[in-house]
N, CA, C and O atoms as a GROMACS GRO file, in nm:
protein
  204
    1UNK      N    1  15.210  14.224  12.744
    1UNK     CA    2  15.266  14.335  12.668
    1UNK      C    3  15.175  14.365  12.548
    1UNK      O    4  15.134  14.267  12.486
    2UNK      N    5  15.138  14.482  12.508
    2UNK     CA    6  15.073  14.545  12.457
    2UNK      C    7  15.116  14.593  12.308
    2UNK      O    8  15.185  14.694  12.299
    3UNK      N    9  15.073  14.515  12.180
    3UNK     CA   10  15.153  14.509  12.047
    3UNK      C   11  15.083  14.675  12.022
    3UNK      O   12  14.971  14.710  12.059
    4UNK      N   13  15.174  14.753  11.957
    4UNK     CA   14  15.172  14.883  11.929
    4UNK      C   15  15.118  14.838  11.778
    4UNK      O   16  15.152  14.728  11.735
    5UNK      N   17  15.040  14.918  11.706
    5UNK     CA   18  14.934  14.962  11.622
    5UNK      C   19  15.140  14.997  11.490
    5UNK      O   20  15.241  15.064  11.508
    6UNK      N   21  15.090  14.905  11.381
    6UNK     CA   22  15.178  14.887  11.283
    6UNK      C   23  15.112  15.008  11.201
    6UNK      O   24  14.998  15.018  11.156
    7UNK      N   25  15.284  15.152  11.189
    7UNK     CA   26  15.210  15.255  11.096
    7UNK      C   27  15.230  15.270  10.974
    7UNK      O   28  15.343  15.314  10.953
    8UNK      N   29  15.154  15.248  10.862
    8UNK     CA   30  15.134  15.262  10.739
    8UNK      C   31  15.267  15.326  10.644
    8UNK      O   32  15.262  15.448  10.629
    9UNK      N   33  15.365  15.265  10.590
    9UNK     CA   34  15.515  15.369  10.532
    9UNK      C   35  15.469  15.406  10.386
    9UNK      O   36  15.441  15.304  10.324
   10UNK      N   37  15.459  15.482  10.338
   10UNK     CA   38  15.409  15.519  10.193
   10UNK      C   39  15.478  15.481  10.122
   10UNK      O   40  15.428  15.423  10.026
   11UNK      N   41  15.623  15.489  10.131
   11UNK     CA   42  15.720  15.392  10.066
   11UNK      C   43  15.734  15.284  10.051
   11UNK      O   44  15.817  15.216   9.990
   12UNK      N   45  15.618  15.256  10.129
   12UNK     CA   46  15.626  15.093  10.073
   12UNK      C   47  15.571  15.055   9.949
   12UNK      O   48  15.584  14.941   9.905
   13UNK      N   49  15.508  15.146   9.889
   13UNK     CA   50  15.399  15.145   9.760
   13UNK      C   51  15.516  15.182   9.680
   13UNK      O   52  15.469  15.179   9.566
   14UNK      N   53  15.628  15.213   9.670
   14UNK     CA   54  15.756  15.247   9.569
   14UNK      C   55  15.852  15.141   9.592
   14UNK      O   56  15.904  15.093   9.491
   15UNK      N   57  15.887  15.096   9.704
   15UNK     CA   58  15.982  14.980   9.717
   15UNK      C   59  16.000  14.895   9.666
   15UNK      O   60  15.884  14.853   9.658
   16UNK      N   61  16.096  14.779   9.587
   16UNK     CA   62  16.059  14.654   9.513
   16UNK      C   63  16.080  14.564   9.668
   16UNK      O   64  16.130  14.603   9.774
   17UNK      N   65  16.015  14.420   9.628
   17UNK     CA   66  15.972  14.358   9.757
   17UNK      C   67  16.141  14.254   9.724
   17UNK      O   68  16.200  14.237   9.617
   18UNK      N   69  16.169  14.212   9.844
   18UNK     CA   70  16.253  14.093   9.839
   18UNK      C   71  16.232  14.032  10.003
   18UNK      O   72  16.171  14.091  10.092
   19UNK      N   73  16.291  13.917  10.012
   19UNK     CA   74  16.263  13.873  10.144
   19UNK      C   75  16.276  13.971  10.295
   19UNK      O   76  16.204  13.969  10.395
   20UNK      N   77  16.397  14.054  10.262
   20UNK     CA   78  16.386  14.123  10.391
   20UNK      C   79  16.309  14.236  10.412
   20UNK      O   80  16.334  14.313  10.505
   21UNK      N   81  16.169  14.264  10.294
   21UNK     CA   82  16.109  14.399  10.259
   21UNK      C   83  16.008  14.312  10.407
   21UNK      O   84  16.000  14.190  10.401
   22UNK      N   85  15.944  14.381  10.519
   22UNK     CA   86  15.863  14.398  10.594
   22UNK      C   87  15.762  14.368  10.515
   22UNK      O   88  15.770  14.402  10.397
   23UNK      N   89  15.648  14.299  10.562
   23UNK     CA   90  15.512  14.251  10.528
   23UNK      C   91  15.427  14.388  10.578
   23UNK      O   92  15.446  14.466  10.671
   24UNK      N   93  15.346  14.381  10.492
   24UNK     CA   94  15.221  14.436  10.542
   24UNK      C   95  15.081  14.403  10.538
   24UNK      O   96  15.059  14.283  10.524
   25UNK      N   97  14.976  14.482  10.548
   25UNK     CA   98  14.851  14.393  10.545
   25UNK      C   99  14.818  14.384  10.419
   25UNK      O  100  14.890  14.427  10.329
   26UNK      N  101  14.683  14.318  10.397
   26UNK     CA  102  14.660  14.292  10.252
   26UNK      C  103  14.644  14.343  10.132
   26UNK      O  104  14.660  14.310  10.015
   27UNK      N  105  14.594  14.463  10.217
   27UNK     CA  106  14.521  14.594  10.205
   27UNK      C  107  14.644  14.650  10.104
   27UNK      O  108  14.645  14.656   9.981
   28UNK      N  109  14.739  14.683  10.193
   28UNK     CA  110  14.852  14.757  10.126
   28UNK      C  111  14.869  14.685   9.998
   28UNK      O  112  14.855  14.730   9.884
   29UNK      N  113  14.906  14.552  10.038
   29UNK     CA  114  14.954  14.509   9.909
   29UNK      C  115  14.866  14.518   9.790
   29UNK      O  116  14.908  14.542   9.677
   30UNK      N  117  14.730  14.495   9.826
   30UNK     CA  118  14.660  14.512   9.703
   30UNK      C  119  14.686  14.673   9.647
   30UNK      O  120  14.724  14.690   9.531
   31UNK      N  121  14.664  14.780   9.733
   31UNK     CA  122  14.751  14.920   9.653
   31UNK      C  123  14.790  14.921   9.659
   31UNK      O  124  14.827  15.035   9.687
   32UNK      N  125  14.917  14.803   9.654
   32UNK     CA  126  15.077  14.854   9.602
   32UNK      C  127  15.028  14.778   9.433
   32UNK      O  128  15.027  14.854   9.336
   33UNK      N  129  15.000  14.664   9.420
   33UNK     CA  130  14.924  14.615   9.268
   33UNK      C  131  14.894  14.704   9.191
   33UNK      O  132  14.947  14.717   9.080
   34UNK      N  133  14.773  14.804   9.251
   34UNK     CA  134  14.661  14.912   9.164
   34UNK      C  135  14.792  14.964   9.126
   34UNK      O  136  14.832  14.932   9.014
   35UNK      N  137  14.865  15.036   9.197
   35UNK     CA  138  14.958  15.157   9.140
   35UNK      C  139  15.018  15.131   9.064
   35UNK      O  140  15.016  15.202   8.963
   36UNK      N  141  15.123  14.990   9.069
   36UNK     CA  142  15.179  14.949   9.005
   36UNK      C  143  15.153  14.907   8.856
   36UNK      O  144  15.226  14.934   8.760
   37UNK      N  145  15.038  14.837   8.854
   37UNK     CA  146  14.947  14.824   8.751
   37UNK      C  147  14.939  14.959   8.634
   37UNK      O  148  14.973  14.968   8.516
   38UNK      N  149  14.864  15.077   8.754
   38UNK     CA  150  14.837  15.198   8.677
   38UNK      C  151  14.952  15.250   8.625
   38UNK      O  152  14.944  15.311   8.518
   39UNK      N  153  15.043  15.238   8.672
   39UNK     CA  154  15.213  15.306   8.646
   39UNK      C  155  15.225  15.216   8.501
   39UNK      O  156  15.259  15.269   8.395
   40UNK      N  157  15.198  15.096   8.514
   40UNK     CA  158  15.270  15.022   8.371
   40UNK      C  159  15.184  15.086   8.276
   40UNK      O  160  15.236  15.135   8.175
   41UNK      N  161  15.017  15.096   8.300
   41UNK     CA  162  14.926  15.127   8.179
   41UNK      C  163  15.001  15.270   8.138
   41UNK      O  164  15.063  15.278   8.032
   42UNK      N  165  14.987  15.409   8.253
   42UNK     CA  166  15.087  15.530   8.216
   42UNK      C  167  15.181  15.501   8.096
   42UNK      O  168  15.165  15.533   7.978
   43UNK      N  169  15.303  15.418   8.165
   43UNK     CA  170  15.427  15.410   8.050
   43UNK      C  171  15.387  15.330   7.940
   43UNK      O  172  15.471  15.338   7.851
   44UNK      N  173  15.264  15.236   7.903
   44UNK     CA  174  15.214  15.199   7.825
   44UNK      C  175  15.161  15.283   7.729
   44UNK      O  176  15.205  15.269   7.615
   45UNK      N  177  15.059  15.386   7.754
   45UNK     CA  178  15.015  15.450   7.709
   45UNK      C  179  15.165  15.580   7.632
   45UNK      O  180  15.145  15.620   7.518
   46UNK      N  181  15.254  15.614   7.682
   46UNK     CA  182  15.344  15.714   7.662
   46UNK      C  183  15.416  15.669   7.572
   46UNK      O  184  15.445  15.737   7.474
   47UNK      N  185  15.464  15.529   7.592
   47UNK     CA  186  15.568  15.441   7.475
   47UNK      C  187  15.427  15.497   7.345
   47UNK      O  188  15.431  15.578   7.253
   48UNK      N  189  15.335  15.423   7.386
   48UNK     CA  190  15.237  15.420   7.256
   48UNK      C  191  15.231  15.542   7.132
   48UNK      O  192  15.225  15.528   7.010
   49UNK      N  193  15.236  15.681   7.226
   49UNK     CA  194  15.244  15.804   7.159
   49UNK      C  195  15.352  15.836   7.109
   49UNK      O  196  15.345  15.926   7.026
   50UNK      N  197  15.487  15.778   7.136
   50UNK     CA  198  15.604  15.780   7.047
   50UNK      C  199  15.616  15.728   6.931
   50UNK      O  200  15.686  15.783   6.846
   51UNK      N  201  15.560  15.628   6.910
   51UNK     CA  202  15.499  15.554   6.790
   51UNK      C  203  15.411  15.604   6.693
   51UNK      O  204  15.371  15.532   6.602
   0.00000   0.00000   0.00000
């Protein structure tokens, strides 16, 4: 039997992870990090200008 080609969910880059969140490759996870990352610097930067 012939494993079908796993397709990429964009939502997975918004989802919070818990045990029953589906794995993906590494790949993803490392841009789910970048974004996440960049998202905190964003609201980092925005808190900052309220100040």
């Amino acid at each position: 039997m012939r494993k079908g080609k796993k397709t990429f969910d964009w939502l997975y880059l918004l989802q919070a992870e818990d045990s029953t969140t589906l794995t993906q490759s590494r790949l993803a996870g490392a841009c789910k990090a970048i974004v996440w990352v960049g998202v905190s610097i964003l609201i980092g930067m925005g808190v900052g200008q309220l100040t």
